[in-house]
N, C-alpha and C positions, 0 to 999 in steps of 0.2 A: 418547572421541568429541570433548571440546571442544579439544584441544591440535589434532585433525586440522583444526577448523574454524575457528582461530585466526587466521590470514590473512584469509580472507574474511569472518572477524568484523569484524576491524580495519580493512579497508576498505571495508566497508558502515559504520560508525560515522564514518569521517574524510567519507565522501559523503554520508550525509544529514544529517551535522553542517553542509555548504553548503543543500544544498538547504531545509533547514527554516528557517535566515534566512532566506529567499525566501519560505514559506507562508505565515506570517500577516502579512505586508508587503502582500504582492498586491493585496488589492484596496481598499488605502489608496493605492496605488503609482497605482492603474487611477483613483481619485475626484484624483489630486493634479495628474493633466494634463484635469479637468474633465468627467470621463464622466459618464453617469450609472451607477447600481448593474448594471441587465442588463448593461453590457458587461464585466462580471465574469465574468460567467458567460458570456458570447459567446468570451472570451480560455479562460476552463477549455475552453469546447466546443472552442476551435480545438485549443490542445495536446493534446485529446483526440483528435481527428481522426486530427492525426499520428501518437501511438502507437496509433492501434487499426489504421493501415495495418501502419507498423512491426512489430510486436509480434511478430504469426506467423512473421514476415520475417528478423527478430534470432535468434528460437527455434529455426528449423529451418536458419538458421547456425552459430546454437551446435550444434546435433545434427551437421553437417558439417565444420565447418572448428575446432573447442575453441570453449569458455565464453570462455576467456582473451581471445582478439583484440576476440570480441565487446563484452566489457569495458569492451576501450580505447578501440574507437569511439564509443562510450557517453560517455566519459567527456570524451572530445574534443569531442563536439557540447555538451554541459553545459555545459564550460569556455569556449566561445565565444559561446555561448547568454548568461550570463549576463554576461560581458564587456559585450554588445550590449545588456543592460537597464542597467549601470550606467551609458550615455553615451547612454540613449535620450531625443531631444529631440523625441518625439512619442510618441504612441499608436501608428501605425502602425509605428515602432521596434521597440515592447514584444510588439505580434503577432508581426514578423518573429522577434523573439528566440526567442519560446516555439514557435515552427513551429522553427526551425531544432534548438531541443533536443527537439522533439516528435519529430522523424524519427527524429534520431541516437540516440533514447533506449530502451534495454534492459534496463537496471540489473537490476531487481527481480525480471521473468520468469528471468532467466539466473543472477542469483545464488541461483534456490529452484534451479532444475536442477544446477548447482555444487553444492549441499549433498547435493542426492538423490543423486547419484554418489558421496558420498562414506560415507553415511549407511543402513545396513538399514533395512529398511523399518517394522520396529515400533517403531524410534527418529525417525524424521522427522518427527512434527508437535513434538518435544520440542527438537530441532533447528534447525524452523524460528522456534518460540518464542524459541531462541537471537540467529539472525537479527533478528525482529522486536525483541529486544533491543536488539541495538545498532543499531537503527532507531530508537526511541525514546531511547537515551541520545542520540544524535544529536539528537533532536527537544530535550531536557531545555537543552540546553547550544547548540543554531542559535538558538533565539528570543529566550534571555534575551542572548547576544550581537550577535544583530541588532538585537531593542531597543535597547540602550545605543548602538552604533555608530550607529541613526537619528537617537537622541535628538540626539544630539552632532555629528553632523556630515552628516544629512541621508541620503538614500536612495543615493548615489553608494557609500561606504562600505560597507552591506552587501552590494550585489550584489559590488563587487570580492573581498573576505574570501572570499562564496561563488566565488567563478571559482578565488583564492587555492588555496584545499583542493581544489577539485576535480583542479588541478596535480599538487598536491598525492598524493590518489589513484590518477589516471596515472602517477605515478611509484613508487607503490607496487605498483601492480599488474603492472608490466612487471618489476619488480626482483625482487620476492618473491612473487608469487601463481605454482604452480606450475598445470599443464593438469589438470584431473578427468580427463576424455576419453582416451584411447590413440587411436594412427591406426588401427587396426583397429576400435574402436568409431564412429572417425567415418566410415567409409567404408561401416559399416552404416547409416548414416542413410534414416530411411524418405523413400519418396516421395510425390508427392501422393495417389495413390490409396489406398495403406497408412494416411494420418494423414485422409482422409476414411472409411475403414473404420470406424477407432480409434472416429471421435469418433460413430459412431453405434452403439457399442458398447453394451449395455444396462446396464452397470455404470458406463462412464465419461458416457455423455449426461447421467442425472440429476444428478451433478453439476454440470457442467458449466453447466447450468440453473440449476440453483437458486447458482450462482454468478453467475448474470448478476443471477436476482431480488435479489441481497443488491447487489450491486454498483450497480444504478438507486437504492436507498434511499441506501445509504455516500456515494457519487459527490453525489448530490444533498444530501444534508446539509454533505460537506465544503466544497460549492463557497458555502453559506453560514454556518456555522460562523460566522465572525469578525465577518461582517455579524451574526447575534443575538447576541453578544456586545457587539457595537459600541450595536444597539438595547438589549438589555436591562438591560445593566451600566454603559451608556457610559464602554468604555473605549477610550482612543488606542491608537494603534500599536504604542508600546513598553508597554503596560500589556496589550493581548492578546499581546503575545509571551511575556511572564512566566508566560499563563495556561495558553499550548499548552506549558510548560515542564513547569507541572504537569503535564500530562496525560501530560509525558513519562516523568515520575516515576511515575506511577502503574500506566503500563503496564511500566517494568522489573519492578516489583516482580512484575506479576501472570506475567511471561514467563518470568521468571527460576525465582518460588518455587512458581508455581500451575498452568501448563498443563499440564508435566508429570506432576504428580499429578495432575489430573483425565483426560490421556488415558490413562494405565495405568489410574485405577479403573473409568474407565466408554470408554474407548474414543474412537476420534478421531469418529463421527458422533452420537454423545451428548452429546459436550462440545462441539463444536457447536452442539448445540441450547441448550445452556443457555447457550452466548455468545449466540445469538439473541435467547432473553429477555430477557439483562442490559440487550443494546442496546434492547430492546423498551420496559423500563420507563425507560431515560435521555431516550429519546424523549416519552415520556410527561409526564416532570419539565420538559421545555425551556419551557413555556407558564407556569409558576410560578415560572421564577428570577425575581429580585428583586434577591438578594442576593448575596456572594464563596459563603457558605453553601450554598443552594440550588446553585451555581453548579458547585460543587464536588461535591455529593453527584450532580447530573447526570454530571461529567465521570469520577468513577469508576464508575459504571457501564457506562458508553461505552467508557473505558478496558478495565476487565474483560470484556466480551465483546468487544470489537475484538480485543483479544488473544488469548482462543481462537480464535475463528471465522477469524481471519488463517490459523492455525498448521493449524491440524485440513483447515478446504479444502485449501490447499496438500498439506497429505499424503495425503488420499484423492484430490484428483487423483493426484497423480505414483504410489499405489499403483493405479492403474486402469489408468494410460498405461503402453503395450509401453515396453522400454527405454531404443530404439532413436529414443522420440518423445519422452522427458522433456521438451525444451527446447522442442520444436513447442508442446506440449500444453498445458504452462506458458504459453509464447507467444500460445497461442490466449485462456488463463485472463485473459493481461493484455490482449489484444483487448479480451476480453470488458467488463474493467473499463474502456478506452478508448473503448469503445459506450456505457458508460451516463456517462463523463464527455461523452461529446458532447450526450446528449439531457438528463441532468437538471440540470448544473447554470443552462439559462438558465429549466428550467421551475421551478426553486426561488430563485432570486434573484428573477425575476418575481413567485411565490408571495410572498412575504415585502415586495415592493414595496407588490405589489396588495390581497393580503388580510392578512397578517401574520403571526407569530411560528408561533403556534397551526397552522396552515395548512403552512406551510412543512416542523415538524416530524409533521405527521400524513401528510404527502407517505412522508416518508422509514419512519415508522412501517410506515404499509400494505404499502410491499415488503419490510420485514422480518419482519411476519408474513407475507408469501407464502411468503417462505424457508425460515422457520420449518414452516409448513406441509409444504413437499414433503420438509423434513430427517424430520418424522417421518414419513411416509408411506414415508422409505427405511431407518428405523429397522427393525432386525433383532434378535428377542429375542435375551439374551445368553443363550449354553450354558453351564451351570451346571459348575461346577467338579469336575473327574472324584474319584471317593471313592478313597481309599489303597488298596482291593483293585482297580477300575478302573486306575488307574493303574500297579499291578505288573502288572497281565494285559498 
């Protein structure tokens, strides 16, 4: 399975190796031209905007015309997007930049659909663990190089490096990434009545749901993440990129050696839940860091359930979605995550202004115990293992 998924390993790892120097920069980037903290989370909501129009837009592209082209255009807004933050001599610059990558932007929904095409369906959340893989080694190795590159020569430097690779990517993708899709499977592409059917299907809604409820908690924590690091630990710019390095480490390890053995033992909506918890209690720990220590045992937790709950959603979505809507459905999933980047992270940057630390992660907590919630409520006992005379009959 992983030789078939080798390409689009490797250049999801070269793109988010750009994009994660840009993560934990941001909203040092957004205080460096004099904002205050909300308009951090004003700038998340806006790029949110743009891919929660996009999203559905890119997906039911990719279902029509191949994943490939969609790709490109992807990759071409990114590259000019971040072009535009390295010579940005305003605030109102750094919006434009991030709308313009916000529309163009695809990536994520189109490269799960890309695997699911490639990938049986009892292999998919192990798959997209894969994925989430070189999503994180990219995270381990963007930070700790956009740190250094800040340190030394200022914020001009890492946004170009990230424009750099993302060239970079585009030229890998049009060279060597081959089409998932056949033109007879794109020509089946549903249409809009068909993929409003889908999604009020009773097997694919609840998901679907209880995707958005994880997404409002995730969304709102990410958009302060650096900010309570920044309060709690106080560390600079290039000392929280070293920290989101770690987390990168942490999450290979869990992608690579653990979701897989937790979805064969207990299943893709079970491990799940127990990613829920993990997040559930990191949450928990945020209001006690102090220390690298505390700081750390928070961030693997976080790490270990981001990592299943990322892999497991992704695959009982696309196991629920007809074929023919992978990329729609997908598309809709990153909507979904585009809806709750718009609405929570100005109410958690706010939260963390106004009331504080404590506050900000009980925000994020609450919607992942909702999550958590509806995941059992669609928990289904497991059929017990047929006995060796069942099995010959």
């Amino acid at each position: 399975m992983i030789v078939r998924l080798l390409p689009i390993l490797g250049i999801t790892f070269i793109d988010i190796l750009g994009f994660s120097i840009l993560l934990p920069l941001m909203p040092y980037y957004v205080q460096h031209f004099g904002a205050p903290l909300v308009v951090v989370g004003i700038l998340f909501s806006t790029f949110a905007i743009c891919q929660f129009i996009a999203g559905p837009v890119w997906g039911n592209l990719s279902d029509r015309i191949g994943r490939k082209m969609v790709l490109i255009v992807s990759q071409v807004g990114a590259t000019v997007g971040w072009t535009m933050l390295a010579f940005a001599p305003t605030i109102g610059w750094v919006f434009a930049a991030r709308i313009i990558e916000g529309i163009s932007g695809g990536n994520i929904s189109v490269t799960q659909a890309y695997v699911s095409d490639l990938v049986e369906p009892e292999k998919r959340a192990r798959a997209f663990s894969y994925v989430g893989a070189a999503f994180s080694a990219g995270i381990v190795f963007g930070p700790a190089f956009g740190g250094l590159l800040v340190a030394r020569f200022g914020y001009t430097a890492p946004f170009l490096a990230a424009a750099g690779l993302q060239v970079l990517t585009l030229v890998l993708t049009i060279a060597l990434l081959p089409e998932s899709r056949s033109k007879d499977e794109q020509q089946e592409a549903a249409g809009f009545r068909e993929i409003v059917r889908s999604l009020g299907d009773k097997k694919l809604s609840p998901v679907m749901f209880q995707k958005l409820i994880w997404s409002l908690g995730l969304y709102g924590w990410f958009a302060a993440f650096t900010l309570i690091l920044q309060r709690q630990l106080h560390l600079d710019a290039s000392a929280a990129s070293y920290f989101f390095a770690g987390f990168g480490v942490i999450s290979i390890v869990v992608q690579l050696a653990v979701v897989g053995r937790i979805t064969d033992a207990l299943g893709d909506r079970r491990a799940s839940n127990v990613g829920l918890v993990a997040c559930l209690i990191a949450f928990g720990i945020v209001p006690f860091i102090h220390d690298m220590t505390t700081g750390f045992i928070m961030l693997a937790f976080f790490a270990f359930g981001l990592s299943i709950n990322s892999a497991t959603l992704a695959a009982l979505m696309t196991d629920a979605a007809p074929e023919n809507q992978r990329g729609t459905i997908l598309g809709v999933g990153s909507s979904l995550e585009s809806f709750s980047g718009i609405v929570m992270p100005t109410i958690s940057t706010g939260a963390l202004e106004w009331y504080g630390v404590a506050a900000t992660a009980g925000i994020s907590g609450l919607f992942t115990a909702g999550a958590l919630a509806l995941g059992l409520t669609q928990t289904q006992p497991r059929s017990p293992k047929p006995t060796a005379a069942e099995a010959e009959a």
